[in-house]
N, C-alpha and C positions, 0 to 999 in steps of 0.2 A: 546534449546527451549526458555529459556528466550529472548533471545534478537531477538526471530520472535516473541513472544507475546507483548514483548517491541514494535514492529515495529507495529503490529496488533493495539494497544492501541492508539499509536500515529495518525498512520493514523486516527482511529473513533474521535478520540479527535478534530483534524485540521478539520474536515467534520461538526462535531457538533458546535465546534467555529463559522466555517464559513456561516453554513448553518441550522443550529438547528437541531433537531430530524427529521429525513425523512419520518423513517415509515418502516415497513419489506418489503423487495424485493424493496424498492427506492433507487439507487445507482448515486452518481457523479464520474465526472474523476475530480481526483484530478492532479493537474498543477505539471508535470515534476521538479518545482526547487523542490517542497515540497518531492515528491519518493523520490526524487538525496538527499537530505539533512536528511530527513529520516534512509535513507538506509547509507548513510555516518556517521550518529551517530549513529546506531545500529546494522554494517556493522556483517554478518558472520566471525566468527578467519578463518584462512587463503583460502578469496575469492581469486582470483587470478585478478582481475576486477580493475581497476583502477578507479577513483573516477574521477571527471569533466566528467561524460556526460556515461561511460562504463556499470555504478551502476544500471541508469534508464534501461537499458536493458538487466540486467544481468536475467539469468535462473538456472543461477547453484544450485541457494542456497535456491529454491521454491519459488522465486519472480517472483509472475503472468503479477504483472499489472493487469488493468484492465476488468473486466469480465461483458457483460453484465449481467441482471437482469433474472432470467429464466420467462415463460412466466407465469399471474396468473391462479392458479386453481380452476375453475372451482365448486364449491361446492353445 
């Protein structure tokens, strides 16, 4: 669990660097090197996934990718 909340932290952190505070339900896609580099320094113990390019699309290890934003409600 640490090193998906390691991965969790980093991602919000690179987003807020880059882009400041969004706001709830505002979501970017973050650029493929930054996942791959991500996920290379806080990889799961034994992915089977090979790093250079396998990492950005690995699924094994609860790595989504990208989600849209669900739609706003309504209040």
């Amino acid at each position: 669990m640490a090193r998906r909340a390691a991965r969790y932290y980093m991602y919000r952190r690179w987003v807020w660097e880059k882009h400041g505070y969004l706001g709830k339900g505002n979501r970017v896609v973050i650029p493929r090197c930054v996942v791959e580099f991500i996920r290379e320094r806080y990889r799961e113990p034994n992915c089977p996934c090979q790093s250079g390019g396998a990492l950005y699309a690995c699924t094994a290890h609860g790595y989504t990718g990208h989600r849209e934003a669900p739609p706003p409600v309504d209040e």
